[in-house]
N, C-alpha and C positions, 0 to 999 in steps of 0.2 A: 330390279330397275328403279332409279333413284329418281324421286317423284318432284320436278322441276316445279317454280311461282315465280312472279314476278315477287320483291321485295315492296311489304308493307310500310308504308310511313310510323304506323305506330311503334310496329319493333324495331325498326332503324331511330328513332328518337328514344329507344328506350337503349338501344347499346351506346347512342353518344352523348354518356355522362361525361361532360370533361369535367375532371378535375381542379377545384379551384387554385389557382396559380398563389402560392407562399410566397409575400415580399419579403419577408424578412430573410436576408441571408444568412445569418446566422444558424435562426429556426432552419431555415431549409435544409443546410448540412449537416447539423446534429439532427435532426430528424433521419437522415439520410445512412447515418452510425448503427447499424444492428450488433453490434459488437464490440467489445473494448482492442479489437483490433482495428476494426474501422473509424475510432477515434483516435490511434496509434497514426494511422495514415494522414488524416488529416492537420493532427498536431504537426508529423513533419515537414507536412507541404507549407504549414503558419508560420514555423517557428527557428529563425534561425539556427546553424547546424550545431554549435558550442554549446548554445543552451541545449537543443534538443537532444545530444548525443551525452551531455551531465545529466541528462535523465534518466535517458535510455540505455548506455552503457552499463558494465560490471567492472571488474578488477581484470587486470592481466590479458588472459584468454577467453573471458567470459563465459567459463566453462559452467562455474556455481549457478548462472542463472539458467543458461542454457539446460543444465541440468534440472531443476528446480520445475522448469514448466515443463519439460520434458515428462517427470514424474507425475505429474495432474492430467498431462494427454494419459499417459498408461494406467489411468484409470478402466477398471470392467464393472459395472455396476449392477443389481442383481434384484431388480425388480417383484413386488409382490403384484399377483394378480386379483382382480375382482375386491380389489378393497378401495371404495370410494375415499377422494380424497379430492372432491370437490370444495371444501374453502379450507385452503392451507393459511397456518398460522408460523409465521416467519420471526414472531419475538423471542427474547432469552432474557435473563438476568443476566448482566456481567458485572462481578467486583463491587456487588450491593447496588445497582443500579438497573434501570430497564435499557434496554435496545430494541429500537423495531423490525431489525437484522440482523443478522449472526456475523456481521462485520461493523468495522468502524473505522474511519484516516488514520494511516500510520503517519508517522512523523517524517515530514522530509524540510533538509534545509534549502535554503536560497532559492526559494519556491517564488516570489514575485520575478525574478529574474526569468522564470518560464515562464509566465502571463503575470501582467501588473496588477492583477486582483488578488495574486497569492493565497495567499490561507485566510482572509476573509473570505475571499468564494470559499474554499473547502468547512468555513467553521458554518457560514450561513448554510450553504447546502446541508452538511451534518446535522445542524439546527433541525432545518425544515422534512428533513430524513427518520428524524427522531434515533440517533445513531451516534457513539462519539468521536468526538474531533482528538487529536493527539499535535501538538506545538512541536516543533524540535527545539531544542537551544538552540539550534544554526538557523532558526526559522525568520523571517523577514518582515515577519511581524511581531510586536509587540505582547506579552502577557495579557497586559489591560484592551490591548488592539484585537486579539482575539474572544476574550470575555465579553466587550462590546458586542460582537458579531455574533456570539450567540452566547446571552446572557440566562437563559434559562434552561438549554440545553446541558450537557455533559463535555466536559473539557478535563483533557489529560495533557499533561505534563511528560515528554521525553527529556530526561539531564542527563550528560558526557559530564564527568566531573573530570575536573582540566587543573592544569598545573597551580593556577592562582585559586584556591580553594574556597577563599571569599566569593569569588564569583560566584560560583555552583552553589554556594547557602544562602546568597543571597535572590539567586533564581529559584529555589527552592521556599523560601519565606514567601516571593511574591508572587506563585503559582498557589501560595496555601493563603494568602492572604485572598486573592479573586477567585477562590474558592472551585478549583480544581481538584476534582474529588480521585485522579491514580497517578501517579507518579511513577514513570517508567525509566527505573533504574539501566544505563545501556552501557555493555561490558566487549563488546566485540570490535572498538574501536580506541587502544592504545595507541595507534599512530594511524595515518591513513592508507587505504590500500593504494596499491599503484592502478590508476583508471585510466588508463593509455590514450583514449579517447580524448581523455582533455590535455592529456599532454600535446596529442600531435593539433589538437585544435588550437592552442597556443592560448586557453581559455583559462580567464581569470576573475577575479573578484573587484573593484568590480569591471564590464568587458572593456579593453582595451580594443581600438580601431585600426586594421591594419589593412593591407590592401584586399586581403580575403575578406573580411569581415565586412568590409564595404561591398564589395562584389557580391555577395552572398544575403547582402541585405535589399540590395535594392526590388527584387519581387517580392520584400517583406516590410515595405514601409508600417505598415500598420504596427508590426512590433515595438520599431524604434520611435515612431511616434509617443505610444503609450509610455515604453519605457523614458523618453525625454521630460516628456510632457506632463510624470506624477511625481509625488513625492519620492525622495533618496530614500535609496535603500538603507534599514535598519537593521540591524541583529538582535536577537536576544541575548547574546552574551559578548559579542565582541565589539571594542569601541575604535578598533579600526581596524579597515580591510585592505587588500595589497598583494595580489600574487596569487598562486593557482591555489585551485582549493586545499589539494593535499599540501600545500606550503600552511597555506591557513589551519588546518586539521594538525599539522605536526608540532606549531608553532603555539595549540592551546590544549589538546591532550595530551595526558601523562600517562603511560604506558607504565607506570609503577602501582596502581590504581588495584585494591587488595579488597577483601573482604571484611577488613578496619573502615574502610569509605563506606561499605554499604550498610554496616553497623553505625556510622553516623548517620548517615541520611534517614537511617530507619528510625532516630529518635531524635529526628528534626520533623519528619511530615508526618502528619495528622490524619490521613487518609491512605488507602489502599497503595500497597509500592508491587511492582511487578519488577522481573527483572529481564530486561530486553537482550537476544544475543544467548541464547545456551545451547550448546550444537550438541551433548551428549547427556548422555543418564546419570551418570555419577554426578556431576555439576547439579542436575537438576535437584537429585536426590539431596546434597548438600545446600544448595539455597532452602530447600522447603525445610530442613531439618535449623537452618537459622531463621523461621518465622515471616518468610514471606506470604504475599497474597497469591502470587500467580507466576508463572515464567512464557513467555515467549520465545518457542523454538525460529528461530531464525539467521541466515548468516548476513546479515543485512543485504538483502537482496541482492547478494553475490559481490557485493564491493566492496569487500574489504580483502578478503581471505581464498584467493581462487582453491577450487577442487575442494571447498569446505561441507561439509554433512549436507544432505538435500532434509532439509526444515519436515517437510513430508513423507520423507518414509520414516523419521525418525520417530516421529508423532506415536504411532501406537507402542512402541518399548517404551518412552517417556509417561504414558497415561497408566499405562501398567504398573507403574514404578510408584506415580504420585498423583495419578489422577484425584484420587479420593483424598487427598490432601489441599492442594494448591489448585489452582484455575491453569489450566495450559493452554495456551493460545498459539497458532501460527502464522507466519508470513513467508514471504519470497515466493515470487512468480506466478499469482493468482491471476487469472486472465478471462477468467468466467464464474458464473454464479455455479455451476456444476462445482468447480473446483473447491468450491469453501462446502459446499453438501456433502463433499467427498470428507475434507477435514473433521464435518461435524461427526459425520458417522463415524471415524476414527478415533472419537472420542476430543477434540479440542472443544473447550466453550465457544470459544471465538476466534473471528480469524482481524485482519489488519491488509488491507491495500495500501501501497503508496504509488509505485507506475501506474497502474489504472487511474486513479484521482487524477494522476498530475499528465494524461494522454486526454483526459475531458477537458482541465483546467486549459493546456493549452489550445485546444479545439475549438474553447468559446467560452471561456470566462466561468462565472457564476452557473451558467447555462450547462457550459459541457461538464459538470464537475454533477449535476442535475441530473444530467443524460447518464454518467457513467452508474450512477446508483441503480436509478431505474433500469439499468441494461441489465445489470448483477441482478434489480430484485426480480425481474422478467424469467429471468435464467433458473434460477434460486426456486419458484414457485414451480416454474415446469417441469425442470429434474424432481420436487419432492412428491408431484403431481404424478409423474411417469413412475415413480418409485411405488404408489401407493400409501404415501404417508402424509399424516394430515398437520403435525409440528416436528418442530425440531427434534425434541425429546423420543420420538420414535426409529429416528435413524439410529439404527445398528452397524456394528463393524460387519455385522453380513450381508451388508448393502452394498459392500463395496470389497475387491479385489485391487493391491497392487503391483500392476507387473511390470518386473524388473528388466532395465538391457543391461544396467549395471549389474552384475550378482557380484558379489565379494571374494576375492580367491583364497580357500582357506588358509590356515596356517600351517599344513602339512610339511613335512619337507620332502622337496622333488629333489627323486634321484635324478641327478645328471647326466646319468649313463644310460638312463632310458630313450 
């Protein structure tokens, strides 16, 4: 029998703690973000659909990326027991440098077009993160515009070296002049992939007004304010713009682009060169054998090249091959801090975001670019926590299992008759 009171004043004042109510709305929705999915959501409801779909989009069928995160879900991971790992240590060296993460901003272009703080938030954020930032040459800020923003930090360099070859040495001197300490060589972009999404968006460089784009803005004043209301967009390589981006992408890459290019570039920069874009073994095994620092397995996050190698499974035959040579690094489709502890255990030094930075960036500026790291390093602590491991350096490939839906069909020959 359940032994009935009246209700105390004391313990009814002590269950009605309210909440102190957040003015700031900003705060209030990135706080609201437990996930770089849940700043995925949000950026869409902010951010117009051209911009938001030149984000979020792949090539073709978007099968590379689909695939890509796919591979990080089919992660099993394989836990030690009874082994304290109460203050986890989450720094690494990368490429003669520290990091206070086992990631760092990969490079994405026409990044102020998604929110007009562009890669000043991502280089401040990086800055305050202790983590590096990466420019694109499509980037929408300036060499010296980024150095600014985080002048004591770590700043890399991504160069497309493009048909006008002055150009690319010339972005190349003034990345080593503001003392940009990696230069990431990128090779998986000959011409640009077909991105369907901006085709049918009818999206361009810079946005053209059409009846949809008005219709489609008006619950997004805020964007087009920002966007009217700051400084013209800038390129770091191109000194004029006009037409969809793979117009612009065809119209400055050279798809003749050899390993003569990266033999130059390699006795023009001063500092560490990576080479961005290697989707198999033998490739890898040939860069490290011509004196690189590092390579990044990546198909640039599915947009160039659909049904292209998934960056992550390829990861452990790559480290096998040159680990102990060169730095391997991967990207494409990381979408939690699990996902990059999965890579470390597979052997990469490091990994590279660029959709997660840029689902913060548009969510809330400075702030959500803030929020997305924090989410990663929240993620990042927990899985190494739950694993029983206290740094980096501990994670083993027996930490982790990947299971495949893809398996590869051998190269048997099937009777037909069967």
């Amino acid at each position: 029998m359940v032994q009935r009171q009246l209700p105390k004043v004391g313990e009814l004042l002590e269950l009605m703690q309210f909440k102190k109510p957040e003015l700031d709305a900003r705060k209030r929705r990135l706080d609201a973000a437990l996930t770089i999915a849940d700043l995925r959501t949000i950026a869409k409801r902010r951010t117009p659909k051209a911009a938001f779909d030149y984000t979020d989009g792949a090539a073709e069928g978007e099968l590379s990326l689909d695939r890509a995160r796919r591979a990080f879900e089919d992660v099993e991971f394989h836990p030690d027991i009874l082994r304290p790992a109460a203050n986890v240590d989450t720094s690494c060296e990368i490429l003669g440098g520290p990091s206070a993460l086992p990631f760092g901003i990969a490079p994405t272009g026409f990044t102020r077009l998604m929110q007009t703080e562009g890669e000043t938030a991502g280089a401040s954020a990086a800055a305050a993160a202790g983590i590096p930032f990466t420019l694109s040459t499509l980037g929408t800020t300036s060499i010296e515009g980024v150095k600014a923003a985080n002048p004591v930090g770590r700043n890399w360099f991504q160069l497309y070296v493009m048909k006008q070859r002055d150009i690319s040495y010339g972005l190349v001197e003034r990345a080593a002049k503001a003392g940009f300490d990696t230069l990431q060589f990128t090779v998986d972009t000959p011409i640009a992939g077909a991105r369907l999404r901006d085709k049918r968006n009818g999206f361009s460089i810079p946005p053209q007004l059409t009846v949809g784009t008005i219709v489609n803005a008006i619950p997004r004043p805020w964007w087009w304010i920002d966007f009217l209301t700051t400084p013209k967009l800038e390129f770091a390589s191109l000194s004029t713009t006009g037409g969809t981006v793979g117009e612009l992408l065809n119209a400055a890459m050279d798809p003749t682009i050899s390993y003569d290019d990266l033999d130059v570039i390699r006795g023009m920069w001063p500092g560490k060169i990576v080479v961005k874009g290697v989707q198999n073994v033998q490739d890898a095994a040939r860069l490290v054998d011509r004196g690189v620092d590092g390579i990044v397995l990546s198909n640039h996050g599915g947009r160039q090249l659909d049904r292209a190698p998934i960056p992550f499974h390829l990861l452990p035959k790559v480290v096998r091959e040159v680990g102990k040579d060169a730095t391997v690094m991967v990207d494409t489709g990381i979408m939690n801090g699990a996902d990059i502890v999965a890579s470390i255990a597979l052997g990469a030094k490091f990994t590279l975001i660029g959709r997660a930075y840029l689902y913060g960036l548009m969510a809330g500026g400075r702030q959500g670019v803030d929020r997305t790291i924090a989410i990663l390093r929240s993620e990042i602590e927990r899985t190494m926590t739950l694993l029983g491991v206290s740094s980096l350096e501990e994670l083993e490939p027996r930490h982790v299992t990947q299971l495949t839906r893809l398996v590869p069909v051998g190269d048997q020959a099937v009777d037909a008759r069967v």
